[in-house]
PAMAR-35778 format. One record per residue (C-alpha): residue in three letters; x, y, z. Coordinates in steps of 0.001 Angstrom, whole numbers, plus 524288, in hexadecimal, padded with zeros to 5 digits. Layout:
BEGIN
ALAXYZ;...
END
This chain:
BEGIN
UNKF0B4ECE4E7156D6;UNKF0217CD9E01569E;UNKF0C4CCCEF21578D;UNKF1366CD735163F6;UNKF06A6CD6B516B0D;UNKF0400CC7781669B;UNKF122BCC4BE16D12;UNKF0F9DCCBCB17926;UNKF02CDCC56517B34;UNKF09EACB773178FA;UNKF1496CBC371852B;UNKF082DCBBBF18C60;UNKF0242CB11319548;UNKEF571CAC5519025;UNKEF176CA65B19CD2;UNKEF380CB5251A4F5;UNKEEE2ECBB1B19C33;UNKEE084CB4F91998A;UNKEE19ACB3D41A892;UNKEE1EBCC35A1AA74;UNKED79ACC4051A037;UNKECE8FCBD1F1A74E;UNKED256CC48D1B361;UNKECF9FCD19B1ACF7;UNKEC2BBCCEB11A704;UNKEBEA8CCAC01B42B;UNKEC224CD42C1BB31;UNKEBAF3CDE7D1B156;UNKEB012CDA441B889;UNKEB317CE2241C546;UNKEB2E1CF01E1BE25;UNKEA453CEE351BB6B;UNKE9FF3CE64D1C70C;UNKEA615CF2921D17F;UNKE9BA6CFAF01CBAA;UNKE916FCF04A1CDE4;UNKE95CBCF0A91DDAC;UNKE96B4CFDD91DF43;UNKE8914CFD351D91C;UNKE863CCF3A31E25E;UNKE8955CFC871ECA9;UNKE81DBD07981E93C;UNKE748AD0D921E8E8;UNKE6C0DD07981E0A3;UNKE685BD13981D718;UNKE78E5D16311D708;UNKE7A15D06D01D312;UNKE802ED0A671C542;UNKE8950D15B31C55E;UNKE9137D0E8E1CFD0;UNKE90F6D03D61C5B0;UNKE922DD0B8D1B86E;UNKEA083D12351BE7C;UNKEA73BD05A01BDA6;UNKEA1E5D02661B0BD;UNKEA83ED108F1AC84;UNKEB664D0A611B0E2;UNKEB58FCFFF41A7DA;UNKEB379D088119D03;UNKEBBB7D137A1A07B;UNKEC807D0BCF1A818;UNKEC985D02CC19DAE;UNKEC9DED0E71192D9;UNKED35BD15BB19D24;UNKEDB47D0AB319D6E;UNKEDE98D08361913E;UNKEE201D153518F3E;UNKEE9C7D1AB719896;UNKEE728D112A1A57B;UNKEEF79D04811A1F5;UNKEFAC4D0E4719E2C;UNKEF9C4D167C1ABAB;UNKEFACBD0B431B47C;UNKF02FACFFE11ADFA;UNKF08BDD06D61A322;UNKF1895D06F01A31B;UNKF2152D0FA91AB8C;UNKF2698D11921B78B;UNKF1D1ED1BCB1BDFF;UNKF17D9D1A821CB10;UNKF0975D1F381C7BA;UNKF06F5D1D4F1BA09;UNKF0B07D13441AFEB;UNKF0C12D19D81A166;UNKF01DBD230D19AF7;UNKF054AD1FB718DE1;UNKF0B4DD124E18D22;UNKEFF35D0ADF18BD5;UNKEF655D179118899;UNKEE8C6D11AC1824B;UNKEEFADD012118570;UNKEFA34D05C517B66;UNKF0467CF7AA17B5E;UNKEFAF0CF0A41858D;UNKEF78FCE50017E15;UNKEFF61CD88017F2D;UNKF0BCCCDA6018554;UNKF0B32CD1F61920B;UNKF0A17CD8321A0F8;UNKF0EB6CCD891A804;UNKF0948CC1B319FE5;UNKEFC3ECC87519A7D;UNKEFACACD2BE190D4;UNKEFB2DCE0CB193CD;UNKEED61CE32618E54;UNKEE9EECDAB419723;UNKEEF5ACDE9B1A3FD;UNKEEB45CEC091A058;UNKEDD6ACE7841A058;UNKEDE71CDFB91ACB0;UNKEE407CEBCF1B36A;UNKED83FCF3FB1AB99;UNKECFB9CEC421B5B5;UNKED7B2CEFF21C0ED;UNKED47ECFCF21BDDD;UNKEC526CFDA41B9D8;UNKEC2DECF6101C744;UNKEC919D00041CED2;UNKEC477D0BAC1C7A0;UNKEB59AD03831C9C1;UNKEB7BCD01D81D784;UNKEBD33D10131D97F;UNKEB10ED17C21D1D9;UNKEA9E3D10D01DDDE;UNKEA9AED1DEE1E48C;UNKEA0F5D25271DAA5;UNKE967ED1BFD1DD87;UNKE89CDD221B1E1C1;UNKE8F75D31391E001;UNKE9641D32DF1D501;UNKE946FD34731C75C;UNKE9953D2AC01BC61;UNKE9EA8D34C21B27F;UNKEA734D3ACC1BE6F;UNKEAA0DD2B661C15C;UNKEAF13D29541B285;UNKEB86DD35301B006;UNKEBCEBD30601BDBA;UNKEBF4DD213C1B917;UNKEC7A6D25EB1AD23;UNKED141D2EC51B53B;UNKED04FD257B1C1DD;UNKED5D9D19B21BA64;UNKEDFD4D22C51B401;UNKEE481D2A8E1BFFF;UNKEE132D213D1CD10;UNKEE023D15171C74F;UNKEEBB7D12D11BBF0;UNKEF519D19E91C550;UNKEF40ED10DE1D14F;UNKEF3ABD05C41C918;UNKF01F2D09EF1C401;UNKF06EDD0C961D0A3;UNKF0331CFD761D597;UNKF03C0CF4F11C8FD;UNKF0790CFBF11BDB4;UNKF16A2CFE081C433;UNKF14ABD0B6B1CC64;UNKF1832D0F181D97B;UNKF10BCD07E91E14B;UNKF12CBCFB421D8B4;UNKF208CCFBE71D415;UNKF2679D05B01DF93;UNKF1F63CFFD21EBAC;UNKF1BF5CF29C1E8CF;UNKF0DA6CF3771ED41;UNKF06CFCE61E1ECE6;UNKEFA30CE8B11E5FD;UNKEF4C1CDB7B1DD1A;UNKEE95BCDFB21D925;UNKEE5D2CEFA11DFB3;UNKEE67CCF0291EC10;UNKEE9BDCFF7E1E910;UNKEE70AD00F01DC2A;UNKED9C9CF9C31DD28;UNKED41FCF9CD1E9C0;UNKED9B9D074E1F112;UNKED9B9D0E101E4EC;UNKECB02D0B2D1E112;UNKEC6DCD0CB01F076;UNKECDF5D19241F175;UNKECA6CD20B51E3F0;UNKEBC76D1C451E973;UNKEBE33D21DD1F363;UNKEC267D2F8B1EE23;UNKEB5B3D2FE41E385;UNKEABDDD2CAA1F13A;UNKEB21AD377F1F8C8;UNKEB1FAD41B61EC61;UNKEA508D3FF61E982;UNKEA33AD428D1F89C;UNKEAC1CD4DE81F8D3;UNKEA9EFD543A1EAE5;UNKEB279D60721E8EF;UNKEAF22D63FE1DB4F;UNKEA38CD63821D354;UNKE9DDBD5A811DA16;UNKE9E10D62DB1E6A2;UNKE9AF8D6EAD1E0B5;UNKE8F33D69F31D85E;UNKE80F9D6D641E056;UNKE7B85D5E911DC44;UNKE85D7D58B61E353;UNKE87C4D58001F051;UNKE923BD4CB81F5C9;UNKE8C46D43DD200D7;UNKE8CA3D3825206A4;UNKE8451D2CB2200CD;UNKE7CACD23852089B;UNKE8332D163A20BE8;UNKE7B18D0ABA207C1;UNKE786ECFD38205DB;UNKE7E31CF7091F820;UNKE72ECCFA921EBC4;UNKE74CECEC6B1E5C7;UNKE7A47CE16E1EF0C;UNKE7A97CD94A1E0CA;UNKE83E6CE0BE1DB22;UNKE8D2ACE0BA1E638;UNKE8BF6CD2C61E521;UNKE8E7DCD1C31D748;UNKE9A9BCD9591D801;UNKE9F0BCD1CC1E364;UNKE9FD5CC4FD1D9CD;UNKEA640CCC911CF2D;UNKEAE92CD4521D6CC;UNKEB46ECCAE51DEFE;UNKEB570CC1051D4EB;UNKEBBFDCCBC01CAAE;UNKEC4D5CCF4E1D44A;UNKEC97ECC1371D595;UNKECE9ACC14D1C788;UNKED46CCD0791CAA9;UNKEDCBFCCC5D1D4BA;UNKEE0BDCBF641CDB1;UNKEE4C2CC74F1C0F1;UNKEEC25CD2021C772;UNKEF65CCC60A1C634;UNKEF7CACC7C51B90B;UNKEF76ECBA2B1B4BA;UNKEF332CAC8F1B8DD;UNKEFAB5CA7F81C538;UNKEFA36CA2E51D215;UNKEFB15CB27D1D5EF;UNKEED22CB5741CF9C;UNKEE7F0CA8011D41E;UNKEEB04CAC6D1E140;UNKEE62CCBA361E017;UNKED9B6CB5AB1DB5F;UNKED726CAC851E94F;UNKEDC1BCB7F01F259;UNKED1FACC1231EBA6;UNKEC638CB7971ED05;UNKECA59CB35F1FA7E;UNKECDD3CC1D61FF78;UNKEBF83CC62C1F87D;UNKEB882CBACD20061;UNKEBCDDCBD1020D9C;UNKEBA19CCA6B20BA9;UNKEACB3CC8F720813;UNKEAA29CBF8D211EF;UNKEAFD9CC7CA21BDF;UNKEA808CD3352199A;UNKE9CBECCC1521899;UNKE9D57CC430225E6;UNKEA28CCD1FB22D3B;UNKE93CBCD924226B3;UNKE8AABCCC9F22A28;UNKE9191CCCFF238BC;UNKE8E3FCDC3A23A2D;UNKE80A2CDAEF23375;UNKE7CF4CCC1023270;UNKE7ABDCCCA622331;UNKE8190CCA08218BB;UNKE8519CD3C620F33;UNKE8931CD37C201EB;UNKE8E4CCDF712012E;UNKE9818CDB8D20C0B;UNKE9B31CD0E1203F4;UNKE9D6DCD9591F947;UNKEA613CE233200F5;UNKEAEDACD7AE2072E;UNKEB27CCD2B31F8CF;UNKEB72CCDF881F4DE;UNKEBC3DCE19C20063;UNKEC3D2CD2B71FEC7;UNKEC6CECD7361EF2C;UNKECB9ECE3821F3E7;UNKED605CDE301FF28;UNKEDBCECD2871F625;UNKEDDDECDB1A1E7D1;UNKEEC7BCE1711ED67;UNKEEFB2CD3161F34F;UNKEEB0ACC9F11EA4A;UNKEF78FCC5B81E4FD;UNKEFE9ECC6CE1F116;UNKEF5FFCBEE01FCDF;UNKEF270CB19B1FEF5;UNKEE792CADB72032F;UNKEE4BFCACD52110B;UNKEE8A2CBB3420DB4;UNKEDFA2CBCC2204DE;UNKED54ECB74D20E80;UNKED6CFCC16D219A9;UNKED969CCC6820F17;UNKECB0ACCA7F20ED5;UNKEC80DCCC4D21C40;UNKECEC7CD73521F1C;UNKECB3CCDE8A211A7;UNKEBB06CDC8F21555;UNKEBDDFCDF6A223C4;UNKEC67CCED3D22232;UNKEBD22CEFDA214B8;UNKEB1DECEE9221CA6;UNKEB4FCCF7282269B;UNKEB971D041B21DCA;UNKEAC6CD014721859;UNKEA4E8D05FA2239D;UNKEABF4D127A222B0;UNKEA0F1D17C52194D;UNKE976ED123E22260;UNKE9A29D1C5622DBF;UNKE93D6D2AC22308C;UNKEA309D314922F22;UNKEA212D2B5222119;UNKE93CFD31A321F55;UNKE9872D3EA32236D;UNKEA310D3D4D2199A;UNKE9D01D3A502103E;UNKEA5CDD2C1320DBB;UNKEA039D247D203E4;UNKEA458D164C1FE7E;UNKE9953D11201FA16;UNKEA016D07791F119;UNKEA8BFD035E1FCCB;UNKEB3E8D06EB1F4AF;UNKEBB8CD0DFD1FECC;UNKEB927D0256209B7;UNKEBC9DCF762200D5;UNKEC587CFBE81F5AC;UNKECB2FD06801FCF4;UNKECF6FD008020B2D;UNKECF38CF390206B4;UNKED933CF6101FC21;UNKEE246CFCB42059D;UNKEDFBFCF1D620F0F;UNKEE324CE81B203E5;UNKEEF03CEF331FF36;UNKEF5A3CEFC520AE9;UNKEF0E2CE37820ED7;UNKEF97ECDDE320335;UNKF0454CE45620845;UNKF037ACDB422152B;UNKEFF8ACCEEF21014;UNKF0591CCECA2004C;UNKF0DF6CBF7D200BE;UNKF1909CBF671F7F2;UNKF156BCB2D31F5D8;UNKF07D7CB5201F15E;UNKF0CF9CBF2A1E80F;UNKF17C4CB4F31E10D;UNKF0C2ECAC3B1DCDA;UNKF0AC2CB6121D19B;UNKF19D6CB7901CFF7;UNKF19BECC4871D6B4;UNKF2395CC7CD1E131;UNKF203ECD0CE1EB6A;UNKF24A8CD3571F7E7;UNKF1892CCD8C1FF59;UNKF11E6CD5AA20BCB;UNKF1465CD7A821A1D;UNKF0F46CCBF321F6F;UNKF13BBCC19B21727;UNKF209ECC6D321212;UNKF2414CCFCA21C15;UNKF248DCDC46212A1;UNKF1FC3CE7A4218F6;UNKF2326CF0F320F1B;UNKF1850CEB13206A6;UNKF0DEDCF10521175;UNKF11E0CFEAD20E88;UNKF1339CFD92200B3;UNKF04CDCF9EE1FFA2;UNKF0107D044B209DF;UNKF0777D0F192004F;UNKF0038D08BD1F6D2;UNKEF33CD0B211FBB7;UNKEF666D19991FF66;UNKEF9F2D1AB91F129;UNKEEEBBD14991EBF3;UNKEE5E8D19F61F55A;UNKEE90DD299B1F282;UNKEEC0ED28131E3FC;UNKEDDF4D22F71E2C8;UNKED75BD2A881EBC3;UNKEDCCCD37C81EA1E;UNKEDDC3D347A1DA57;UNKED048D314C1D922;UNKECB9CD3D041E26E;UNKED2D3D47151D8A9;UNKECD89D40A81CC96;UNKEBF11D41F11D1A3;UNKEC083D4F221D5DA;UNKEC5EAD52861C8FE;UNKEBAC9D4C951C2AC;UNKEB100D53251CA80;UNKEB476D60F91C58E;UNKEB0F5D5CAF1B9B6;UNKEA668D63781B502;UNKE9C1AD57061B1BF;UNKEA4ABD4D1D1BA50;UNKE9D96D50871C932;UNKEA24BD42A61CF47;UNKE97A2D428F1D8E2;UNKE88FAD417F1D484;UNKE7EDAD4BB41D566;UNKE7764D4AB21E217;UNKE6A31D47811DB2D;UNKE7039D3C031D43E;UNKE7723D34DF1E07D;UNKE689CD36C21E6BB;UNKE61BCD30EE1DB5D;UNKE6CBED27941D820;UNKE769AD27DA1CD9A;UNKE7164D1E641C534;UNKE66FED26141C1D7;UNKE6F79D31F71BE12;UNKE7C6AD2B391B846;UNKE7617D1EE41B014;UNKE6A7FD1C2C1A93D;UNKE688AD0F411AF67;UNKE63E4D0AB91BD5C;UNKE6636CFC951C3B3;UNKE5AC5CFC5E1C9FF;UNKE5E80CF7291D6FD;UNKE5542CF4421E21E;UNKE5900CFCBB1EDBB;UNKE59BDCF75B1FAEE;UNKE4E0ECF8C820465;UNKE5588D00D920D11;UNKE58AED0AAE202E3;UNKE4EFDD0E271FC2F;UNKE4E72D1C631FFF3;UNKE5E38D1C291FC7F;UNKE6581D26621F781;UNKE73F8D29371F6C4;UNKE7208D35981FEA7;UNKE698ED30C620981;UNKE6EB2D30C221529;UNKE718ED22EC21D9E;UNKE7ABDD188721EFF;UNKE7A9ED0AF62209E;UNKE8168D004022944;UNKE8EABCF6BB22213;UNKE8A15CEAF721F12;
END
C-alpha cells in the first residue's frame, strides 16, 4: 500500500504542488479574518460572536469535510447535484493519486478553503441577532446541503459544470451569490421568525439600528489580509504554476484596487472625507467582481471590472439605508447582500460578456470565450441560468434549514430580546474586547431607533 502511494506521489509535479500548498495555507487566513470584519462592523458589546461564528467553520467544515463534504461535491459519478456519498466517505483513497499534477489530499484541502470562506462569509447574517449554537448545527448541514451541492454542480462535473458549460474560475456562484444569498435568507428569518422563535414571549423580531462600523482597525486589518489572501485564491484556483495563475493573480489585485479607489473617491465627493470603510467596501466589492473571471480577462478588463463592481455594489448598498427598508425590517449589516450577493451576479454574468478564449488558453484550457470578444452569445445565458440556480438553491436551501432548526427545542436562531439590548457578548462568551465606543453612540443600542447617512 505504501509503495502504491510513494508511486503516485512521484507521477506528481513537485513544483504545482508546493505551489498550491503555499496557496492554501494562505488563503486559511480569510476564514478567520471574515469574522474579524464582520466584527469590525458591528456594535461594540456584539464585537465577538460575529467573530467566534467563523472560527466555528474552521472547526466544524474541516471535520464535515473530511467526512462526507469532499465525497458530496468532487467525489466520482455522473450526477448533476451530488458527487458520491460513499466513495471518499471519512478521505477513504484521497492521498496521493494526482488531480491534475498535485495530489488529491491536496486539492481536497485547497477546495476545503473554498468552502470554510463561504460558509464564514454566509453565517454573516446571524450577526447581532442570532445565537451561535443555532449558527453551528446550521454550519454542519449548510456545508453538507447548500454548499457541497453547488460546488458539484459547477466544478465537481454536475449540471451546471459539465451540462452547461458555465464559466466560473474561482465562485462567482458558488462563492459569491451563494454566500450573499444564504445571508440573505438567515437576516430575513430572524426578521420573520415562524417557529420558536416567533412564538417565544422574550423574543420579539425587529429591526436593528443602522450604525457606524464598532472598530475601523479591524476593518482595516482584514482589508490587508483579505485582499492579499484572495490574491493567492484566485491564483491557485489554476491548479498549478502557470502563466494562467500568474495572470489571475494581477487581474485580482488590479480589479481589487480600482474598486477601492473608486468607492473611495465617489464617498469623499458626496461627503468630503475619506473613509476607510469605503475603502474597505470597494476591495470586496473589486475581490468579489474578478473571482468568476479571473482566469478568463485581461487586464484592462480587469481594471474596469473594478469600477463597475464598486459603482453597482455601492448603490444596492443604500437599499438598507431607506425608510421602505426600516418598515421591513431589511437588515445587512455585514453588507453581505450588497456586495456578495449583487456583486456576484454582476460578476458572473459579467464573465459571460467579457471571458477571452485567449486569456483562458494561457492555462491550457479551451473555452469558448464571451460575447464581446468571441462573439458567443450563448455563454451570456448560460451564466444567467447559473445565477438563478445558485441564487434559489442557496437561498431557499438555507431558509428551510434554519427554520428546521428553529423548532428545535434549545435551537431559537434569534436571541432573546434582553440579550440583543445588552449585547451578545455578554450572554454568549465569557470574554469582552473592550472597545471604545464612538462619541456619537454612546447611548447605542441595537433596538434604538435612528438611522444614519452612507458614507
Amino acid at each position: 500500500m505504501a509503495s502504491s502511494v510513494v508511486a503516485a506521489w512521484e507521477d506528481c509535479d513537485k513544483i504545482d504542488t508546493l505551489f498550491i500548498l503555499v496557496c492554501t495555507v494562505i488563503c486559511w487566513t480569510i476564514v478567520p479574518t471574515v469574522g474579524i470584519a464582520y466584527s469590525g462592523y458591528t456594535w461594540r458589546r456584539n464585537s465577538l460572536t460575529a467573530a467566534l461564528p467563523a472560527v466555528l467553520v474552521i472547526s466544524i467544515c474541516s471535520i464535515q469535510w473530511f467526512v462526507l463534504g469532499y465525497s458530496l461535491a468532487y467525489g466520482p459519478g455522473n450526477g448533476w447535484f451530488f458527487g458520491s456519498w460513499t466513495t471518499h466517505l471519512f478521505h477513504r483513497d484521497v492521498l496521493s493519486s494526482p488531480v491534475g499534477t498535485i495530489p488529491a489530499i491536496l486539492f481536497s484541502e485547497f477546495q476545503l478553503v473554498f468552502e470554510a470562506t463561504v460558509c464564514a462569509i454566509a453565517v454573516g447574517g446571524f450577526v447581532e441577532r442570532g445565537t451561535i449554537k443555532s449558527c453551528a448545527v446550521f454550519i454542519a448541514l449548510w456545508s453538507t446541503f447548500i454548499y457541497c451541492p453547488l460546488a458539484h454542480m459547477v466544478w465537481g462535473g454536475g449540471v451546471l459544470g459539465e451540462e452547461l458549460g458555465v464559466l466560473d474560475f474561482a465562485g462567482g456562484t458558488p462563492v459569491h451569490v451563494c454566500s450573499g444569498a444564504t445571508a440573505t435568507a438567515i437576516s430575513l428569518y430572524l426578521s420573520y421568525p415562524l417557529f420558536r422563535s416567533k412564538k417565544s414571549p422574550l423574543r420579539t423580531p425587529t429591526h436593528i439600528r443602522l450604525h457606524r462600523p464598532g472598530n475601523s482597525f479591524f476593518q482595516l486589518v482584514s482589508m490587508i489580509i483579505i485582499w492579499g489572501s484572495w490574491l493567492a485564491f484566485d491564483a491557485g484556483t489554476a491548479l498549478a504554476l502557470n502563466f494562467q495563475s500568474v495572470m489571475a493573480l494581477c487581474v485580482t489585485n488590479l480589479c481589487a484596487a480600482s474598486g477601492a479607489l473608486t468607492w473611495s473617491v465617489m464617498t469623499f465627493l458626496e461627503s468630503g472625507k475619506w473613509s476607510l470603510d469605503a475603502t474597505f467596501m470597494g476591495a470586496i466589492a473589486g475581490l468579489v467582481m474578478i473571482t468568476p473571471s479571473a482566469g478568463f480577462i485581461d487586464m484592462p478588463t480587469a481594471f474596469f471590472f473594478g469600477v463597475f463592481g464598486a459603482v453597482v455594489c455601492r448603490q444596492a448598498l443604500r437599499i438598507k439605508f431607506t425608510k421602505l427598508a426600516h418598515k421591513w425590517r431589511w437588515v445587512d449589516n455585514g453588507d453581505t447582500f450588497a456586495t456578495h450577493c449583487v456583486g456576484g451576479v454582476a460578476a458572473t454574468v459579467m464573465t459571460g460578456l467579457f471571458a477571452r478564449r485567449e486569456v483562458a488558453a494561457y492555462g491550457g484550457l479551451d473555452v469558448p470565450g464571451g460575447v464581446v470578444f468571441d462573439g458567443n452569445v450563448r455563454q451570456l445565458w448560460v451564466q444567467i441560468v447559473e445565477v438563478l440556480v445558485g441564487f434559489s438553491w442557496s437561498f431557499f436551501g438555507s431558509w428551510l434549514i434554519i427554520a428546521g432548526i428553529d423548532c428545535i427545542p434549545g435551537l431559537e436562531v434569534l436571541a432573546v430580546d434582553k440579550h440583543i439590548h445588552e449585547g451578545l457578548d455578554f450572554h454568549e462568551t465569557e470574554e469582552s474586547l473592550g472597545v471604545l465606543v464612538h462619541p456619537e453612540e454612546e447611548d447605542y443600542t441595537p433596538t434604538d431607533k435612528g438611522t444614519i447617512a452612507l458614507d
